[in-house]
N, C-alpha and C positions, 0 to 999 in steps of 0.2 A: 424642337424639344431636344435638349441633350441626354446622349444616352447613359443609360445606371448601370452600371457593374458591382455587381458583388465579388468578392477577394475574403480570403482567407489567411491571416500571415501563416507563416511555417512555424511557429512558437514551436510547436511539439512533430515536427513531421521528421518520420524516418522510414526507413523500409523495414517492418516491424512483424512481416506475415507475406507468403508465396501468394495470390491468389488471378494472378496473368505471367506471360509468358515472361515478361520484363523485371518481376522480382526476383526472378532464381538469380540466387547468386550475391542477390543485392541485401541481405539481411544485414541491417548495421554495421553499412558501408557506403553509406550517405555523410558529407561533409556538413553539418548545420552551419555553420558558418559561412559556405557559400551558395549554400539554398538559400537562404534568407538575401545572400547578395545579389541572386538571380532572382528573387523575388521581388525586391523593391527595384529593379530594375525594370522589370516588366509592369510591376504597378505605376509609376514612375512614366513610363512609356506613354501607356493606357493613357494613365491618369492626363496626359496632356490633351487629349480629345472628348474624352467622359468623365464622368460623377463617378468618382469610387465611393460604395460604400461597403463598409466590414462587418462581420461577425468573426466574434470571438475563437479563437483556438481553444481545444479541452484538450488538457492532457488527457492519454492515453486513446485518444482517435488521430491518430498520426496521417488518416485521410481526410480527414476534413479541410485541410487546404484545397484539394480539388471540387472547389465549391458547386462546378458544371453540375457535380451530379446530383445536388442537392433537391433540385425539383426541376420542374418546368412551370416558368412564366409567362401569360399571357392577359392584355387587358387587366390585371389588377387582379388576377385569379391566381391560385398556386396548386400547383400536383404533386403532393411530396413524395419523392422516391420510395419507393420499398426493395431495399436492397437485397442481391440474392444472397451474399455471404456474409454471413452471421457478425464478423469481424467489422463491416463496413453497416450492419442494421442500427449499429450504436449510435451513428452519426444522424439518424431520424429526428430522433424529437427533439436535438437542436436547432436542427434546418426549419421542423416546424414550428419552434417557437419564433425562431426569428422573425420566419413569415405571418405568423400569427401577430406580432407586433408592430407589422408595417402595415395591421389593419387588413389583409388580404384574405378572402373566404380561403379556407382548404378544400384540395379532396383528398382522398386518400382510396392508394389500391384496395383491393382486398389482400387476404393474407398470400393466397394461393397464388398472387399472380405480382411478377418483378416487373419492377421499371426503375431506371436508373438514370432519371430525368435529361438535362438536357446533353445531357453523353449520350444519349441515345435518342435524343426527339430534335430533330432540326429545321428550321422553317424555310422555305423556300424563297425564295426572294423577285422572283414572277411571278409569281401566283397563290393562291390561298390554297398552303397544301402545307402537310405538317409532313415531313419524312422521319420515319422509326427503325431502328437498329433494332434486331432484334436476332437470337440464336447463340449469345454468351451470355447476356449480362440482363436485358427486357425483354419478356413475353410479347409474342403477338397477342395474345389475349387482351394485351394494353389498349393496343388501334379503336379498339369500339369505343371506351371508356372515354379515351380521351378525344375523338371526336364528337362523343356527345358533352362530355364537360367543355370542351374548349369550342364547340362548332364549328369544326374545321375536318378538312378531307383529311385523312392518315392515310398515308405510302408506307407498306411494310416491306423493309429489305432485309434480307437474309445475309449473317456477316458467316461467314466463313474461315477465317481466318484465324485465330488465336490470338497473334500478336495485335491485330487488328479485333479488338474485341466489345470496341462502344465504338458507336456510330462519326463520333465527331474525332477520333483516332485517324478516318481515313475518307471526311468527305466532311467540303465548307463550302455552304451555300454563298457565292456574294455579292456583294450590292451592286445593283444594275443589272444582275440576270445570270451572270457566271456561276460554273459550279468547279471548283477545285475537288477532287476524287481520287483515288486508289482503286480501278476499275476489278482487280484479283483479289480486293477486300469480300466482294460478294460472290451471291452463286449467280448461272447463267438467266434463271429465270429475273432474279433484281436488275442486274445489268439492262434486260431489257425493259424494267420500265423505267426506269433511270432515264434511258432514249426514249422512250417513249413522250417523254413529260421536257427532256430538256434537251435542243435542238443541239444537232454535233457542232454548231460552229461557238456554243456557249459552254461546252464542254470542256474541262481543262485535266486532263489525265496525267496525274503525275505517275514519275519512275518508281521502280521499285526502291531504288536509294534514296529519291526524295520522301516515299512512306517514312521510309524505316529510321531518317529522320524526322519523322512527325510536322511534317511539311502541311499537311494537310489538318494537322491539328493548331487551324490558326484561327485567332481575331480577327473579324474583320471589324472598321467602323467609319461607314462614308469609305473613301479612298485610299485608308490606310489598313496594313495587315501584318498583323504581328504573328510571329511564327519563330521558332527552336531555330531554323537552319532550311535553307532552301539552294538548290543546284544555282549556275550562273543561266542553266540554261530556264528554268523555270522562274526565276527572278525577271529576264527579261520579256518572257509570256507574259508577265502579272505586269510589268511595267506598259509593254508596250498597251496592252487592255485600259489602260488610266489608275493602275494601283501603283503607292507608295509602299513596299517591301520595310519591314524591320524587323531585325534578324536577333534575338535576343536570347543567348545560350543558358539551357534550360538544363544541362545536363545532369543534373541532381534528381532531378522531377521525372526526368525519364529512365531512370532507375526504378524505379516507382510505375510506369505507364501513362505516365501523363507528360503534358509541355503548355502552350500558353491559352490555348482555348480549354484545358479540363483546368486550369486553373482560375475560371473565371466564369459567370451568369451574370446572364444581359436580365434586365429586368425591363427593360419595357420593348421588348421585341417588337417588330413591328410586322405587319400582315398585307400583304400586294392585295389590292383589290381591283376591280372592275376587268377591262380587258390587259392580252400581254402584252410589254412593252415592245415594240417593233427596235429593237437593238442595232444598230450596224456592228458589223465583226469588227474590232479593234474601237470601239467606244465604252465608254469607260463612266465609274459610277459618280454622284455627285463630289464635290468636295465639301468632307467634314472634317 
């Protein structure tokens, strides 16, 4: 099956409101011009391994390009967002009509309680476990909800961090069992189930400089991993593991808090089943 990416073009995107650590400063001081040329770049990219599909930009939601956080998809189901700040709630009942029209049942949170979909909910890729970001942006209150909608185990980890403040900012699960992380994005108790759940030698802990360039907010798909900017030294970990590296400058988008994984939803995610795969260190995922 080839995989579906939803994308957003940047028709309207600017840094238009403070609401993470990455906007100060950046009020309408975004080039349109070469956010859209980083954008079709990376769509462009994508597009050569996956199905893009699009929804429409609205003006005056200058974040709805970052489509990640529009919901979470699984099996043909959708969990639309309910965003904590008021400025990015507007972006809701687009995301749900969209999904609504590709025939997909909704659920929807309650009022009380935030999820900011797959910015914050990420699938593992050994095993049948959904991991949740939670302490900026989604409530642990989500974990129940959505293991009973989606039937699947929820890992709540606690982000700590500010500049690191949705889940997929500073941890990508990848195919074949690896986990790309930012180990000082979380608190000591998450750290350990992190290990708990995923063996030190499938662990891939980036630097503080590769966070901070959003190294860790990448695509993956099959063999290939798209990402803002990565060290020489983490480049060659991913390579030597069986990943093809593509480095594709996002700097506009990171003005804003995002780079090429909040710029995009997988839509037909996929779920590990039965036992874990027995990996050797330095094997590597299929080629897609």
């Amino acid at each position: 099956m080839t995989t579906r990416i939803l994308m957003c073009a940047p028709d309207y995107f600017n840094v238009a409101y403070v609401i993470n650590p990455w906007m100060e400063g950046n009020i309408a001081h975004c080039d349109p011009a070469l956010a859209m040329r980083q954008w079709q770049a990376l769509a462009h990219a994508i597009g050569a391994v996956a199905d893009l599909e699009m929804i429409e930009a609205v003006d005056g939601v200058p974040d709805m390009v970052f489509t990640a956080n529009a919901g979470l998809v699984l099996a043909g189901k959708a969990v639309v967002s309910h965003f904590r700040h008021l400025e990015r709630q507007r972006e809701e009942p687009h995301f749900a009509r969209w999904f609504a029209g590709q025939g997909m049942p909704l659920f929807r949170l309650p009022d009380d309680i935030y999820f900011e979909g797959a910015g914050d909910a990420l699938f593992d890729r050994r095993q049948a476990l959904l991991w949740l970001g939670w302490g900026h942006r989604s409530d642990a209150g989500s974990a129940p909800l959505l293991a009973d909608w989606l039937d699947i185990e929820v890992q709540p980890l606690k982000l700590v961090n500010p500049r690191f403040y949705h889940l997929d900012t500073c941890f990508c699960p990848l195919e074949g069992g690896y986990l790309l992380y930012y180990p000082d994005a979380f608190d000591a108790k998450s750290r350990h189930r992190i290990a708990a759940r995923v063996p030190a030698q499938y662990r891939i802990a980036a630097s503080a400089g590769d966070a901070a360039a959003f190294a860790c907010n990448a695509v993956n798909i099959g063999r290939h991993v798209f990402l803002n900017q990565a060290s020489a030294r983490l480049r060659k970990t991913l390579e030597e593991k069986g990943y093809q590296v593509h480095q594709i400058p996002l700097s506009e988008f990171m003005k804003a808090g995002g780079a090429a994984k909040c710029l995009t939803l997988r839509l037909d995610e996929p779920v590990a089943t039965g036992p874990l795969p027995d990996l050797a260190p330095g094997s590597g995922p299929s080629a897609g």
